[in-house]
C-alpha positions as CSV (number, residue, x, y, z in Angstrom):
1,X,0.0,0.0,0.0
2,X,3.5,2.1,0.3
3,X,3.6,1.8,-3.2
4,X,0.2,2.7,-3.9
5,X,-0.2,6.0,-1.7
6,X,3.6,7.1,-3.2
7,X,2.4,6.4,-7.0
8,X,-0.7,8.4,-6.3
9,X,1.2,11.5,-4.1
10,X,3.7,11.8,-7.4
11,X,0.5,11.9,-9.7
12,X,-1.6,14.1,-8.2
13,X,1.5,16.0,-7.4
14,X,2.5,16.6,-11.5
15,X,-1.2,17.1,-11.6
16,X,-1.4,19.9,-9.6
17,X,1.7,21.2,-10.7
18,X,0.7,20.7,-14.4
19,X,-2.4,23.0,-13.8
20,X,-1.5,25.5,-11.0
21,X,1.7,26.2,-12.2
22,X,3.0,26.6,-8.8
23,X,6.1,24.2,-9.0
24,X,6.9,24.9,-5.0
25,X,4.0,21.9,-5.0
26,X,6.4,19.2,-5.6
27,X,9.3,19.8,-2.7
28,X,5.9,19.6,-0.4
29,X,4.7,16.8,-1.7
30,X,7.5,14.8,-2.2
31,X,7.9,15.3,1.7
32,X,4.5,14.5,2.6
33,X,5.1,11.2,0.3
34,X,8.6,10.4,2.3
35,X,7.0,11.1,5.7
36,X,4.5,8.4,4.8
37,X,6.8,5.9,3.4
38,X,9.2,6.9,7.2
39,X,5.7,6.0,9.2
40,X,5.4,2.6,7.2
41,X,8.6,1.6,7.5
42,X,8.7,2.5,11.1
43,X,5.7,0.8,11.9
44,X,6.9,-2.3,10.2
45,X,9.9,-2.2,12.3
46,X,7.9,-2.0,15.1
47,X,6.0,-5.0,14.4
48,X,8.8,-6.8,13.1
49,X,10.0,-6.5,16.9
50,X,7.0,-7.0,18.6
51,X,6.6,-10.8,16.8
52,X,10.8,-11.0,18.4
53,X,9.9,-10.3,21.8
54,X,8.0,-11.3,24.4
55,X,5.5,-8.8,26.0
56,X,2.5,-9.3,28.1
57,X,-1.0,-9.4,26.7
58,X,-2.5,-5.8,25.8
59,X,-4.7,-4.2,28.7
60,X,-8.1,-4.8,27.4
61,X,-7.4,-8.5,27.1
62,X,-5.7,-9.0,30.7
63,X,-9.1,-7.3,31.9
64,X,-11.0,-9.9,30.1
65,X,-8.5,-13.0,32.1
66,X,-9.5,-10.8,35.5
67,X,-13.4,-10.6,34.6
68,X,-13.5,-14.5,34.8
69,X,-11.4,-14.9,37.7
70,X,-13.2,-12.2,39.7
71,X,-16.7,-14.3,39.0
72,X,-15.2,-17.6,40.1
73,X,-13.8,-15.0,43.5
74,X,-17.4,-14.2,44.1
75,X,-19.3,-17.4,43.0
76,X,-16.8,-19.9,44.7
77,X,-14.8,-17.9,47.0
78,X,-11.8,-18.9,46.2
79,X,-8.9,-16.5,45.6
80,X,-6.5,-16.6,42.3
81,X,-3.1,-14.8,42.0
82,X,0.7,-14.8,40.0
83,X,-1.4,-14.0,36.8
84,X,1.3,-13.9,34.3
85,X,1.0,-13.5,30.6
86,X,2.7,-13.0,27.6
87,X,2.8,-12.9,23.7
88,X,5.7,-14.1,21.5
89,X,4.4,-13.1,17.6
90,X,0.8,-14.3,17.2
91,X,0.6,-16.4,20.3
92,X,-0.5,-15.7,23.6
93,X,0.2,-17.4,27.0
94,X,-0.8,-17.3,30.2
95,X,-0.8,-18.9,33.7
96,X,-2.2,-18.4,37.2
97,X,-2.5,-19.8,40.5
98,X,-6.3,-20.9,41.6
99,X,-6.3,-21.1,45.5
100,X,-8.8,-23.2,47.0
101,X,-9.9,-24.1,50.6
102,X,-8.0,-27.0,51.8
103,X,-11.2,-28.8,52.6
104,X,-11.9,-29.6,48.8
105,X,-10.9,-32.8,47.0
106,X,-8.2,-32.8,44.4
107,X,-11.2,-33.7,41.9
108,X,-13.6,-30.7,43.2
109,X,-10.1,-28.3,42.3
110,X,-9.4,-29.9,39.4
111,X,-12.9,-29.5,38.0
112,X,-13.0,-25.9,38.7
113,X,-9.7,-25.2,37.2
114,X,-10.3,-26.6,34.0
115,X,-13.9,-25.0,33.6
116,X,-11.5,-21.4,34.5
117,X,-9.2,-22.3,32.0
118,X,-12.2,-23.0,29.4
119,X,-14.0,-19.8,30.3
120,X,-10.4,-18.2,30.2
121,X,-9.9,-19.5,26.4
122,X,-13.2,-18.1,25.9
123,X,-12.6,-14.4,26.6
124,X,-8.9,-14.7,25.1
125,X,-9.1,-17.2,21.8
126,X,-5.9,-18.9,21.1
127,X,-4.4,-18.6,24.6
128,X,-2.7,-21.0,26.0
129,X,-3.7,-20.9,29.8
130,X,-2.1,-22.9,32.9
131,X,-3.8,-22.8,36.0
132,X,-1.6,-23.9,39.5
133,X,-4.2,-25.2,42.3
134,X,-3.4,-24.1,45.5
135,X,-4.4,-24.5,48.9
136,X,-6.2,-21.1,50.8
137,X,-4.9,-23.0,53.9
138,X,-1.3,-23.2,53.2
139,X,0.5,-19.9,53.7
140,X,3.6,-20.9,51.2
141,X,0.7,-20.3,48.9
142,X,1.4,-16.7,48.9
143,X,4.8,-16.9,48.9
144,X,4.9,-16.5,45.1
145,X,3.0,-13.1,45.0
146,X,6.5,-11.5,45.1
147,X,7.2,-12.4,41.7
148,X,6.4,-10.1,39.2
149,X,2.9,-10.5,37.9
150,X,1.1,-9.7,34.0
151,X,1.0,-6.4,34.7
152,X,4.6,-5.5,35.5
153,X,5.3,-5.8,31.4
């Protein structure tokens, strides 16, 4: 589209030039054209970089992660922490730890976890999530919140 946008800003430019006679057109056109072609290639850059490097997911999709794990807080009181994602090129990955009340059975935390991961795929397609289960009752459960989380970048 580089092209495109630089083949028309020459032709409307000789155009204009053609039928106004001002000739002073053409130095400002030819550097509206380069700027273009200098925010292309920047922005291809850019990108090139981003699909290099790993970054957390953008804000509007971590927000979706924290809408389903704040309805399993409510609904199942049960707390979920060390959300961590990140996105090398096109794919996205995430994990978190799912606390539970000691009480529960490996099967009743288990259950839970994967419907959280399902939900979690749903609000974020082509994630790929991993969810910890952790015991409320165990205080080394928290010892990981030190870490740095999805948020830190």
């Amino acid at each position: 589209m580089t092209d495109v946008f630089t083949t028309i800003g020459v032709i409307v430019g000789v155009i204009l030039i053609h039928f106004t006679g001002w000739s002073r057109l053409d130095p400002i056109i030819a550097l509206v054209v380069a700027a273009n072609i200098v925010r292309v290639g920047v922005d291809l850059m850019k990108r090139s970089m981003m699909g290099l490097l790993d970054t957390a997911l953008p804000p509007e999709e971590l927000g979706r992660i924290q809408t389903v794990l704040d309805r399993y807080r409510q609904n199942d009181h049960i707390e979920a922490h060390a959300l961590r994602t990140r996105q090398a090129g096109q794919r996205r990955f995430g994990s978190v730890h799912i606390l539970v009340p000691g009480s529960w059975s490996v099967d009743r935390g288990h259950q839970l976890t994967e419907q959280i991961e399902g939900e979690i795929r749903e609000a974020v397609p082509g994630i790929m999530i991993v969810t910890h289960l952790e015991s409320l009752d165990d205080p080394r459960s928290w010892d990981d919140t030190e870490l740095p989380s999805a948020h830190a970048g």
